[in-house]
C-alpha positions in Angstrom: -71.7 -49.6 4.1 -70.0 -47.6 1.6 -66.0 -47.8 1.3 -64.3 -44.9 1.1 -61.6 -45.0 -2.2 -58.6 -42.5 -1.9 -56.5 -41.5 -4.4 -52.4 -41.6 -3.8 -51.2 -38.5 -2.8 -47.8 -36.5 -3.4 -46.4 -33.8 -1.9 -46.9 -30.6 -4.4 -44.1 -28.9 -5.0 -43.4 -26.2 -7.7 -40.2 -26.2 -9.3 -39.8 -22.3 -10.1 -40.1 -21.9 -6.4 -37.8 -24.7 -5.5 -35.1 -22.8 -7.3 -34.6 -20.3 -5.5 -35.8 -21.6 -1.8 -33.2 -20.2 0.3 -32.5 -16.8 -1.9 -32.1 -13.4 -0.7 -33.4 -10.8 -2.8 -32.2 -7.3 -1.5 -34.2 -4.3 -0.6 -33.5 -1.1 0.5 -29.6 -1.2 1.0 -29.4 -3.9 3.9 -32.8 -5.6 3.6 -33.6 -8.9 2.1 -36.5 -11.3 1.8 -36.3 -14.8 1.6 -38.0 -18.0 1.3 -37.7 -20.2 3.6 -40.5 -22.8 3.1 -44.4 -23.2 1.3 -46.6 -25.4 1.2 -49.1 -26.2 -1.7 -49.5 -24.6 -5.1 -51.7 -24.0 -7.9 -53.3 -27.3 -7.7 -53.6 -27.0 -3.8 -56.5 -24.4 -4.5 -58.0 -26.1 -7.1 -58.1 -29.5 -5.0 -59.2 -27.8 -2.0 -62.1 -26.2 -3.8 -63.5 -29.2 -5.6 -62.9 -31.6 -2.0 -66.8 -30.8 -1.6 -67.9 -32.0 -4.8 -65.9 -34.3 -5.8 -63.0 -34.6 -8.2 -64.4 -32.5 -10.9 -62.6 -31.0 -13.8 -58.6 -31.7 -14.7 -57.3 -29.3 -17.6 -55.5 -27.3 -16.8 -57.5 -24.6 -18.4 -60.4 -25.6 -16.5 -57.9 -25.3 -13.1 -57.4 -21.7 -13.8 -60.9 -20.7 -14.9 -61.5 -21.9 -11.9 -58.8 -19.9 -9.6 -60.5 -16.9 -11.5 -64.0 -17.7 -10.3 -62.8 -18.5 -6.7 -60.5 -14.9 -6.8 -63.2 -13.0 -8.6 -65.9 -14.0 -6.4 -63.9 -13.7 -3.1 -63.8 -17.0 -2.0 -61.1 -17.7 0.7 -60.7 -20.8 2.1 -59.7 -22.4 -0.9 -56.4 -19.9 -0.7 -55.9 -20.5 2.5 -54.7 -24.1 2.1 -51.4 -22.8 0.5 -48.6 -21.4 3.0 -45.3 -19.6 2.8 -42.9 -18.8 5.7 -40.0 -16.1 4.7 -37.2 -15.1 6.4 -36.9 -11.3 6.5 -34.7 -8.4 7.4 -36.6 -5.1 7.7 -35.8 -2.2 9.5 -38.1 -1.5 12.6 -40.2 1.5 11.7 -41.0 -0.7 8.7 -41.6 -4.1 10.6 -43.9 -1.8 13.0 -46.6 -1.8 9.9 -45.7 -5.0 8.5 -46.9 -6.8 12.2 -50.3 -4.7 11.8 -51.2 -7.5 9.8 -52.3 -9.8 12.6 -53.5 -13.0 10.3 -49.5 -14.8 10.7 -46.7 -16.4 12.5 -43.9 -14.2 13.9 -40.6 -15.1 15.4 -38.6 -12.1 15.5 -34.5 -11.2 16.7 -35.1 -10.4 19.9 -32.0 -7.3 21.2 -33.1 -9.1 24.6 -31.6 -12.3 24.6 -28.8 -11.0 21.7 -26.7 -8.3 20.9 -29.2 -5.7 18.1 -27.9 -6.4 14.5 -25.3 -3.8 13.4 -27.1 -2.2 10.7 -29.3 0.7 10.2 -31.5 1.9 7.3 -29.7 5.1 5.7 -30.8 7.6 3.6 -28.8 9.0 0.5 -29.3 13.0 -0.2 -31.9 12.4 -3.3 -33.8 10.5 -1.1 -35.6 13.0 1.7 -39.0 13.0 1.0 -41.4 16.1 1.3 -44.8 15.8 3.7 -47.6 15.8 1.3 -50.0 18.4 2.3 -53.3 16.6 1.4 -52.5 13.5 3.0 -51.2 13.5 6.4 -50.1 10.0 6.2 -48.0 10.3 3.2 -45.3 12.4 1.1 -44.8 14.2 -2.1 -41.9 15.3 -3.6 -38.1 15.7 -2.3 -36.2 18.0 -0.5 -33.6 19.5 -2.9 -29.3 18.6 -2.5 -28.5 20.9 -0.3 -31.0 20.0 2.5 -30.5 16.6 1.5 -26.8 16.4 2.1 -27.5 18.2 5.4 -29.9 15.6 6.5 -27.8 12.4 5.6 -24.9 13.7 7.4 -26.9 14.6 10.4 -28.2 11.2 10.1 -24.8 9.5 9.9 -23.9 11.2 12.9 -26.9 10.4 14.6 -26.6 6.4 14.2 -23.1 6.6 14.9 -23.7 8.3 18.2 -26.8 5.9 19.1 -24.7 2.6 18.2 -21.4 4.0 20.5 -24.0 4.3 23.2 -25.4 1.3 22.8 -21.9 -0.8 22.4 -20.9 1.5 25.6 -23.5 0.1 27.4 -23.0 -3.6 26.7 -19.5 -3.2 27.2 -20.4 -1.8 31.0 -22.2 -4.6 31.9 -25.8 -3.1 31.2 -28.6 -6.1 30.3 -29.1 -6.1 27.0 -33.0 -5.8 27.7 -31.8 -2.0 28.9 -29.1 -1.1 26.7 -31.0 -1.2 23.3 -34.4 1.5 24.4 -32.5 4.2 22.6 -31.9 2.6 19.8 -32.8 4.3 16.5 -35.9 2.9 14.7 -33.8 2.8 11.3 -31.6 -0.5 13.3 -32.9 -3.3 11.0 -34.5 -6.9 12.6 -35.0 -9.7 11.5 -37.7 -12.2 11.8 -39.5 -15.6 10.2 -42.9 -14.4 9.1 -45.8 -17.0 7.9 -49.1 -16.2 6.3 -51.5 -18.4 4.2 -52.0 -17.3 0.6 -55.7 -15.5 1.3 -54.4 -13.1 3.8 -50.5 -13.3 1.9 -52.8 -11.3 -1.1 -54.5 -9.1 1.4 -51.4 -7.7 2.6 -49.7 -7.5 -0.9 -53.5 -5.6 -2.6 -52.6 -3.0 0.4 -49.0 -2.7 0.4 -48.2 -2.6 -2.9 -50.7 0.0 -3.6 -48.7 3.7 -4.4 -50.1 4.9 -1.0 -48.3 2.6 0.9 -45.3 3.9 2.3 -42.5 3.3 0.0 -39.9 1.1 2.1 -42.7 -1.4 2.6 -43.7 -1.0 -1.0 -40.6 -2.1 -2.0 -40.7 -5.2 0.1 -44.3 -6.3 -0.8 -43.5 -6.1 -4.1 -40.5 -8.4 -3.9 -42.5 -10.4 -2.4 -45.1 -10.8 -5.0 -43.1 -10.6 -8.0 -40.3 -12.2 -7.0 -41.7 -15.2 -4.8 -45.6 -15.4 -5.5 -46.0 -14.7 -8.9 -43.8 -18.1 -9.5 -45.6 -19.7 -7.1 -48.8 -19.7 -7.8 -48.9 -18.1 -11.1 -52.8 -18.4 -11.5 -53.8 -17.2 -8.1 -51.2 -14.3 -9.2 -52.7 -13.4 -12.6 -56.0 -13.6 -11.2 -55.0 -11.4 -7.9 -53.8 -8.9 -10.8 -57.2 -8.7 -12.5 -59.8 -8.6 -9.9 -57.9 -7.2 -7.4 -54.9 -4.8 -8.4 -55.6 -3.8 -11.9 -59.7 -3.8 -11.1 -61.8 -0.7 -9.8 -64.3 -0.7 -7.6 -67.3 1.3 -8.2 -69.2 2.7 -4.6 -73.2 3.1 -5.1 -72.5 7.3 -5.3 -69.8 6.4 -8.5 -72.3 3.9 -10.0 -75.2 6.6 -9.5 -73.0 9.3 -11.5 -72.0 7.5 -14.1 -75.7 6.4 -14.6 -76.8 9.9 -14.4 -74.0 10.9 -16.7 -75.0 8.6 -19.7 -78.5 9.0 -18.7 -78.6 13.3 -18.8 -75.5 14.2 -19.3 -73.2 16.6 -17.5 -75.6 18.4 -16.4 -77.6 15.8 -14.2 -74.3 14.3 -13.4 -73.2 17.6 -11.7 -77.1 18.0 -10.3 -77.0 14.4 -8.7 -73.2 15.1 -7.3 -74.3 18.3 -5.4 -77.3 16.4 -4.1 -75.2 13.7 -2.7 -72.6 16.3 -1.1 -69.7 15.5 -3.7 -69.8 19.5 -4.8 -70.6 22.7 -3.0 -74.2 24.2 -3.4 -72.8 25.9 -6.5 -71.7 23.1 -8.1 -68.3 24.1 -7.4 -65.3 21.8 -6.0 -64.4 24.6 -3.7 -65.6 21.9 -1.0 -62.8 19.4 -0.3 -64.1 16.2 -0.7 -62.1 13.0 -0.8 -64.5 10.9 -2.3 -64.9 13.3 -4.7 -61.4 13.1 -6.0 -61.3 9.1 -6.1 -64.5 9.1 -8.2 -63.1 11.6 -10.5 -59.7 9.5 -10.8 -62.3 6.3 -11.8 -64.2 8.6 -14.2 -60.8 9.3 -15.8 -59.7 5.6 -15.7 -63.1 4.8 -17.4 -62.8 7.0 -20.3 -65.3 9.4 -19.0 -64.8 13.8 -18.6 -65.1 15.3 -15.5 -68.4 16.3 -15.3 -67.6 19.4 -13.4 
């Protein structure tokens, strides 16, 4: 019988991210991300992906190459052998979208058992954003000073009026369980959050994306630039490539641009009012959201609208 030989093992650790273990950095004007602890690196990836064939290639150049293969081909598991767990301040209408991402560990402040954190999210007058009219979901644009300075005031008094009640309450002997269902979404919490590095990507590729709402923008990208890019810097430079900085071409976008080098405009525009992108006349009268996106790739590739 064969005898199994195994090699010492250490405990990775990465010295960029040592340095500032434990370090807030700020967003929004009382937020913060922290973190608190990881686990793995670089090399974790690289050593998880090779465990099934043995111990492979060493340079370091052939590590990343193959953290680029593994990201470009959407491998996962490798990933998922590195951890981080941050400590976190966000205010609730924000941490409401941030727990939509089900694939991590949560232990949040709970206003049950303790008194709600005394802070609340404010707005400054430049700082009202407009509802964008093509995308229910999003905004575009901001309201101008006067309206602004209307709105921040209204909001000051708002949160002052919502914390007396709350503090009224409390001191009256209400449970705290009762006394906090009125307050504002803006009051900030706080919680430990942990995700391994596959889904810790997934949620940065959507959140950090420009149609993301901006206060969780703000904190995914703190996140990634601040924490992950100097922890795994080849996973990072690799998520940048395939998955940020990339574009991802649907069958109909593949089928235009085909057409397009194949006849031209003019078969471009035929195939597109075939597949439903333009109206019968080849107009763009029709709204058509996939439309748009596949004009914005056209543009990205180098190409003229065809329409």
């Amino acid at each position: 019988m064969q005898q199994s030989v195994f090699e010492p093992i250490s405990r990775l650790s990465v010295p960029a991210l040592d340095s500032i273990l434990g370090k807030p950095f700020p967003v929004l004007d009382d937020g913060f991300v922290r973190l608190v602890d990881y686990m793995g690196s670089d090399e974790a990836i690289v050593q998880a992906a090779r465990v099934s064939y043995g111990k492979g290639t060493k340079k370091v150049n052939e590590d990343r190459g193959l953290i680029r293969y593994l990201m470009r081909h959407r491998h996962s598991t490798p990933f998922e052998m590195c951890e981080a767990k941050f400590h976190i301040r966000v205010p609730m209408d924000t941490w409401r979208q941030w727990v939509r991402h089900r694939m991590a560990n949560v232990n949040e402040y709970s206003t049950r058992y303790s008194v709600a954190i005394d802070s609340a999210q404010t707005t400054k007058p430049e700082e009202w954003r407009i509802q964008s009219l093509g995308n229910k979901q999003g905004s575009s644009g901001y309201l101008d000073s006067e309206k602004g300075n209307h709105l921040t005031k209204r909001e000051q008094e708002l949160q002052a009026l919502t914390h007396s009640v709350y503090q009224e309450r409390l001191e009256l002997g209400v449970a705290r369980e009762q006394a906090r269902k009125d307050l504002p979404l803006s009051t900030y919490t706080e919680a430990y959050w942990k995700m391994d590095l596959h889904n810790l990507l997934h949620f940065l590729a959507l959140r950090m994306d420009d149609h993301a709402q901006l206060e969780i923008r703000l904190f995914a990208k703190t996140i990634g630039e601040e924490i992950v890019s100097k922890w795994v810097p080849n996973a990072w430079e690799a998520f940048q490539d395939y998955r940020i900085q990339s574009l991802a071409l649907t069958q109909y976008d593949r089928d235009i641009i085909a057409a397009l080098n194949k006849s031209g405009k003019e078969g471009a525009k035929k195939l597109a009012i075939q597949l439903g992108l333009l109206d019968e006349a080849g107009t763009t009268t029709k709204k058509s959201r996939e439309r748009e996106e596949l004009e914005s790739k056209l543009t990205d590739l180098g190409f003229e609208i065809p329409w």
